[in-house]
Each structure stands twice: as structure tokens, then as C-alpha cells.
PyMOL Python script that loads the backbone (N, CA, C, O; Angstrom):
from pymol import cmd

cmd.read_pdbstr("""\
ATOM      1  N   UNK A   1      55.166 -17.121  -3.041  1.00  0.00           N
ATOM      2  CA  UNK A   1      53.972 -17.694  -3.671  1.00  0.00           C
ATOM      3  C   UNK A   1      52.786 -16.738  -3.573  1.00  0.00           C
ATOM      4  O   UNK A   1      52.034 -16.526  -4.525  1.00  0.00           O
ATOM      5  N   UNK A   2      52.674 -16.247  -2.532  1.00  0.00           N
ATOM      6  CA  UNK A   2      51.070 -15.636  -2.362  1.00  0.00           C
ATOM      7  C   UNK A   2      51.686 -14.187  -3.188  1.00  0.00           C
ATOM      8  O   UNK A   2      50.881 -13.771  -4.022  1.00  0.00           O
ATOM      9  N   UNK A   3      52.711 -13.538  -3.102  1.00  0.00           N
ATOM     10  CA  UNK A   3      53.054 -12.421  -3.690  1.00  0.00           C
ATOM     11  C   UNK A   3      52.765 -12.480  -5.382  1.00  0.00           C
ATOM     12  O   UNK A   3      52.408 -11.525  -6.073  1.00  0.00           O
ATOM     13  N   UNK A   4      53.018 -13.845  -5.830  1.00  0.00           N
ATOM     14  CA  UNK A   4      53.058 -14.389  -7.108  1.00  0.00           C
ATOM     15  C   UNK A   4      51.244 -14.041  -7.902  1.00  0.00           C
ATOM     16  O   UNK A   4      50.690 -13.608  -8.912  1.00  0.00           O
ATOM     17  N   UNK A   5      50.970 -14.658  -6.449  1.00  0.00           N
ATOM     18  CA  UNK A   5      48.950 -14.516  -6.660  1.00  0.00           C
ATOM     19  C   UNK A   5      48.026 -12.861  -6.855  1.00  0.00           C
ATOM     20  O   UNK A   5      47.137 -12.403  -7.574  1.00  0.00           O
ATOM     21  N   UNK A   6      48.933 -12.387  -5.679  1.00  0.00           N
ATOM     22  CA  UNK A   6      48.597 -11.006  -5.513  1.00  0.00           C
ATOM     23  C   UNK A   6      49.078 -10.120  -6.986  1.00  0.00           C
ATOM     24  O   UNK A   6      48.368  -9.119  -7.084  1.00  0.00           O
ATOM     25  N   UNK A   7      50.056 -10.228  -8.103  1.00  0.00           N
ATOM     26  CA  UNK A   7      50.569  -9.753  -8.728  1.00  0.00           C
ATOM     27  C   UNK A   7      49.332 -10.034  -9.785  1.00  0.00           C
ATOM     28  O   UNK A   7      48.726  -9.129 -10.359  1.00  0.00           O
ATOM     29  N   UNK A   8      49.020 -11.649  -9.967  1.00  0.00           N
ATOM     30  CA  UNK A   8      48.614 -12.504 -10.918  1.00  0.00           C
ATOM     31  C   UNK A   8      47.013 -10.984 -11.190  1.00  0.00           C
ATOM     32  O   UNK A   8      46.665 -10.193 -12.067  1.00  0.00           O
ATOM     33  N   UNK A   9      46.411 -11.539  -9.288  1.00  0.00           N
ATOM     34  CA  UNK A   9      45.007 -10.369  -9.606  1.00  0.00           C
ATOM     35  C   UNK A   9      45.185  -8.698  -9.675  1.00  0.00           C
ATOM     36  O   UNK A   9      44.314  -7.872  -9.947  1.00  0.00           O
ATOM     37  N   UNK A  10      46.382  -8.505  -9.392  1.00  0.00           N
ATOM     38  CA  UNK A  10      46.612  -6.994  -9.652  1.00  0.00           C
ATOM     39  C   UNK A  10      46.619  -6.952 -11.627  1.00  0.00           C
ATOM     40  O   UNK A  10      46.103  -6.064 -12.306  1.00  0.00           O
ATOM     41  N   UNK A  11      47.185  -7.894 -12.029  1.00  0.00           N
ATOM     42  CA  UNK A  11      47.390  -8.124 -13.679  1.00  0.00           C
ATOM     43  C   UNK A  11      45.273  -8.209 -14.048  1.00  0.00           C
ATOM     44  O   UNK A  11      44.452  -7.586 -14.721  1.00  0.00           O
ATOM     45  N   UNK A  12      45.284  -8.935 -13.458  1.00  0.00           N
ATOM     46  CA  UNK A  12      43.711  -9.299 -13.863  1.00  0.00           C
ATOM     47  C   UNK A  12      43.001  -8.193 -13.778  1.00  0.00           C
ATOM     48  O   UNK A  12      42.283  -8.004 -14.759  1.00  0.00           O
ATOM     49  N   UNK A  13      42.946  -7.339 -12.888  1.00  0.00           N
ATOM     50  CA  UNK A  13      42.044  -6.212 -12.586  1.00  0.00           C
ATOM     51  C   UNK A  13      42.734  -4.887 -13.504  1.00  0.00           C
ATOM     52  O   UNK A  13      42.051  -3.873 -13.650  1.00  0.00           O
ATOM     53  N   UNK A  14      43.681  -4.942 -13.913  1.00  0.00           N
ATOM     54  CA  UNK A  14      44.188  -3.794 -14.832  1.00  0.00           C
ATOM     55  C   UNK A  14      44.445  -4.415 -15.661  1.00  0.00           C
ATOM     56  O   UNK A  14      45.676  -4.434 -15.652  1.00  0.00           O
ATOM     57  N   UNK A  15      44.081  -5.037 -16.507  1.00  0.00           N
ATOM     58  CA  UNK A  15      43.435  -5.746 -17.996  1.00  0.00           C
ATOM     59  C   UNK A  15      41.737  -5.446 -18.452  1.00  0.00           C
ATOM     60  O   UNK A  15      41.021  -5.073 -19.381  1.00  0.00           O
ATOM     61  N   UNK A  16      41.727  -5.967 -16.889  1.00  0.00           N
ATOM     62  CA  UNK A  16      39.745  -5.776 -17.062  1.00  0.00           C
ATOM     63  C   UNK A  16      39.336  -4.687 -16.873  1.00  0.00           C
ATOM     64  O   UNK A  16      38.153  -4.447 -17.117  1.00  0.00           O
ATOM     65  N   UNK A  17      40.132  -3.766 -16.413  1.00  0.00           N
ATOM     66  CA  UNK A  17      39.474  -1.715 -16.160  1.00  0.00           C
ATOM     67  C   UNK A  17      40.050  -1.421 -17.973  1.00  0.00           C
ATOM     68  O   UNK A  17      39.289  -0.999 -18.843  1.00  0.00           O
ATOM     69  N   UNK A  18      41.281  -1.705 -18.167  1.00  0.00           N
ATOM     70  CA  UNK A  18      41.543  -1.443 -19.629  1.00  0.00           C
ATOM     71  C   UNK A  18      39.915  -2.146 -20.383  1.00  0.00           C
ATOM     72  O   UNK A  18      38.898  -1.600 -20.810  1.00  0.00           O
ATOM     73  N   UNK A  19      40.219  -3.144 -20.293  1.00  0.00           N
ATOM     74  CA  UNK A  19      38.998  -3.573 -21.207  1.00  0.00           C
ATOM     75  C   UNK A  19      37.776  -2.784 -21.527  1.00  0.00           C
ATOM     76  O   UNK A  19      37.160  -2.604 -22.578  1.00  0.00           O
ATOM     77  N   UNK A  20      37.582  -2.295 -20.092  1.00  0.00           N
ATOM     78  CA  UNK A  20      36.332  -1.867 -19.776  1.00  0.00           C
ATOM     79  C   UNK A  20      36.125  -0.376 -20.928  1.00  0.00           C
ATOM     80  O   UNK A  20      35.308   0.060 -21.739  1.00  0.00           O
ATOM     81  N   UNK A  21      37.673   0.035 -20.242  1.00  0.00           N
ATOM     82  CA  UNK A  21      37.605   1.300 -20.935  1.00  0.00           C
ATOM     83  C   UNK A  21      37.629   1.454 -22.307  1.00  0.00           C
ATOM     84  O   UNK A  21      37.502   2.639 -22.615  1.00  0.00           O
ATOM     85  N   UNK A  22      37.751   0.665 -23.299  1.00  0.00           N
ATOM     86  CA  UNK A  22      37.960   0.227 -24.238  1.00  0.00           C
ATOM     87  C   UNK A  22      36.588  -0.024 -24.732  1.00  0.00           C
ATOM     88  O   UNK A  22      35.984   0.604 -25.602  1.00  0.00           O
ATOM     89  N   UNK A  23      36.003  -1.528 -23.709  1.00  0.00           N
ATOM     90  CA  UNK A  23      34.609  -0.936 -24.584  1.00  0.00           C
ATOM     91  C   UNK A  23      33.416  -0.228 -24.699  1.00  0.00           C
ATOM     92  O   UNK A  23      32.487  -0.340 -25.500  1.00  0.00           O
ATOM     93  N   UNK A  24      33.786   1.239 -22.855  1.00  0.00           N
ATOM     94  CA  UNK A  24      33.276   2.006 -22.898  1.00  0.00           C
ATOM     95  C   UNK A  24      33.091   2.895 -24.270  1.00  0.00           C
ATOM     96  O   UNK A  24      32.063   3.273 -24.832  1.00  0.00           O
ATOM     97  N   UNK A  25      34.859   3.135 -24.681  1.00  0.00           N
ATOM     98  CA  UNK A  25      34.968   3.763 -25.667  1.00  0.00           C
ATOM     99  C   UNK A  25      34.489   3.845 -26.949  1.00  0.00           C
ATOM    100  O   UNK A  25      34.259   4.831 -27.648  1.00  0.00           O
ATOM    101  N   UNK A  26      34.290   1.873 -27.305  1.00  0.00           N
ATOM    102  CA  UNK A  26      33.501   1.639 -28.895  1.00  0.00           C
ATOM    103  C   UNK A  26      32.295   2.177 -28.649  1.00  0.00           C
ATOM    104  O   UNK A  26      31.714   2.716 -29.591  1.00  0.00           O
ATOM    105  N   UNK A  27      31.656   2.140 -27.300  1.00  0.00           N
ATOM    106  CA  UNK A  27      29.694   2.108 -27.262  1.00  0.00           C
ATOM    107  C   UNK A  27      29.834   3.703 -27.251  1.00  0.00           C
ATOM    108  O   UNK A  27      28.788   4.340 -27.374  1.00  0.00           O
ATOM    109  N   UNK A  28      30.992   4.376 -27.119  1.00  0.00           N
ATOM    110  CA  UNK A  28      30.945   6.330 -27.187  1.00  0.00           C
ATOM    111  C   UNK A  28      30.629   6.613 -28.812  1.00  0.00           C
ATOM    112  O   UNK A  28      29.767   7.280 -29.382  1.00  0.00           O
ATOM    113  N   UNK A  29      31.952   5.628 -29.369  1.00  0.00           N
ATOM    114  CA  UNK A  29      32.245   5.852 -30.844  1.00  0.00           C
ATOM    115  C   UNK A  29      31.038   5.495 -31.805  1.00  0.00           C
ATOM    116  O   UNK A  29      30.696   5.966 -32.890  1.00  0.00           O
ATOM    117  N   UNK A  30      30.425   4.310 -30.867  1.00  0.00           N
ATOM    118  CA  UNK A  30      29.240   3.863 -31.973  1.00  0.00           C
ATOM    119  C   UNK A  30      27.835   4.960 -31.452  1.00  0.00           C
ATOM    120  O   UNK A  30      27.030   5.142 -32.365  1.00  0.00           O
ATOM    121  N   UNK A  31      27.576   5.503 -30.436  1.00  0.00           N
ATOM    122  CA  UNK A  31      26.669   6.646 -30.714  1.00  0.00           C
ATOM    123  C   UNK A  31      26.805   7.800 -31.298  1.00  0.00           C
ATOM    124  O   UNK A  31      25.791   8.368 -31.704  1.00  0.00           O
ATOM    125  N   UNK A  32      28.585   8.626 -31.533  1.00  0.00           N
ATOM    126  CA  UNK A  32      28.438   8.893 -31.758  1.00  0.00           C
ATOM    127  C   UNK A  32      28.001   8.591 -33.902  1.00  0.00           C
ATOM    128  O   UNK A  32      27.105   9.314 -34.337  1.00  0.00           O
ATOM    129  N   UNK A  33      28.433   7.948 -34.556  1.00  0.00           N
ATOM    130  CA  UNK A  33      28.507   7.401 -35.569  1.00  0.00           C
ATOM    131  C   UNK A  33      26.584   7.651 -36.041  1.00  0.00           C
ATOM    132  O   UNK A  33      26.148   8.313 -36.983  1.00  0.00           O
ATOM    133  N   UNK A  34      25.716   6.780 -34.902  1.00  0.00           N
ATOM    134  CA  UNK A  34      24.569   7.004 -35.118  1.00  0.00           C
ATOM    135  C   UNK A  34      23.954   7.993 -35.413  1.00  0.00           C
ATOM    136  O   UNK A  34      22.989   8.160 -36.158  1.00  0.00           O
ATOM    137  N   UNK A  35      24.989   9.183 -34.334  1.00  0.00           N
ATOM    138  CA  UNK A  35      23.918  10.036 -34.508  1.00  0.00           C
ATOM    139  C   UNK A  35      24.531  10.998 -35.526  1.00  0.00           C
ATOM    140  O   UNK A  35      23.870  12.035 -35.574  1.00  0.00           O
ATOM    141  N   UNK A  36      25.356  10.996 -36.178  1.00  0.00           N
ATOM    142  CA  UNK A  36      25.460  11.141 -37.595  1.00  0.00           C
ATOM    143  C   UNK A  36      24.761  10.826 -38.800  1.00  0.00           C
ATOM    144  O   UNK A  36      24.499  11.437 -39.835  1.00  0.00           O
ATOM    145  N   UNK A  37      24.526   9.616 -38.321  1.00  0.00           N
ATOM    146  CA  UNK A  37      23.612   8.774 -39.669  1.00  0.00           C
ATOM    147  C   UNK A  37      22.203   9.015 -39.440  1.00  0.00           C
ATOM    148  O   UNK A  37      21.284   8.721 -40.205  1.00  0.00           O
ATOM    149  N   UNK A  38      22.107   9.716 -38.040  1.00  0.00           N
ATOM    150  CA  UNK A  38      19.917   9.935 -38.439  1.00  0.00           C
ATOM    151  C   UNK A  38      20.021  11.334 -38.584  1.00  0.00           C
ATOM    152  O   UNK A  38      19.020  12.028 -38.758  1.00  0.00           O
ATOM    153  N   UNK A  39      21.702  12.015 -38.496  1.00  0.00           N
ATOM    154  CA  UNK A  39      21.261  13.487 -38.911  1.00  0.00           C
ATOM    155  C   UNK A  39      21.123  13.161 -40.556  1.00  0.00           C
ATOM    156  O   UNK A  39      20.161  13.607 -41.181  1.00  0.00           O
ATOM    157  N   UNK A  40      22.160  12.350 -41.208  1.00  0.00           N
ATOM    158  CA  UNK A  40      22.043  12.591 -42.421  1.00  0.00           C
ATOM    159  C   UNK A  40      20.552  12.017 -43.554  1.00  0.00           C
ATOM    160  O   UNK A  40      20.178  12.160 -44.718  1.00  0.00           O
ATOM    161  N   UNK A  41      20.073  11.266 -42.175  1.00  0.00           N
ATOM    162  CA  UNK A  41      18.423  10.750 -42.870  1.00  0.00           C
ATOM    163  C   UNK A  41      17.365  11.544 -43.635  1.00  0.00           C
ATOM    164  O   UNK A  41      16.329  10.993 -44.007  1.00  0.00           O
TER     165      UNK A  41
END
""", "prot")
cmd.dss("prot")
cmd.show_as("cartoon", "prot")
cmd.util.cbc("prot")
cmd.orient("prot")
């Protein structure tokens, strides 16, 4: 049982670092995007 739990938050915490990294990645993708669009201003 407790092994069951320990697995459950090992799943939880490497979902949520993925996540993270993920939407580190959009907020990379969306500056860079910006700063495309005020070069082309």
C-alpha cells in the first residue's frame, strides 16, 4: 500500500516538472515570436 502511494507522488512530481518544462518552453517560444514582431514594426 504505502509503496502504491510513494509511486502515485513519484508519478505526480514527474508530470508536474514535465509540465513545468513545457510551459517554460511556450513562455521561451512566445518571446521569442515577440521579439520578431517588434523587429518587424
Amino acid at each position: 500500500r504505502g509503496k502504491r502511494v510513494a509511486q502515485a507522488l513519484e508519478f505526480i512530481q514527474t508530470t508536474r516538472f514535465i509540465g513545468t518544462k513545457k510551459i517554460m518552453f511556450h513562455i521561451g517560444a512566445n518571446d521569442l515570436n515577440r521579439d520578431k514582431l517588434s523587429e518587424q514594426e
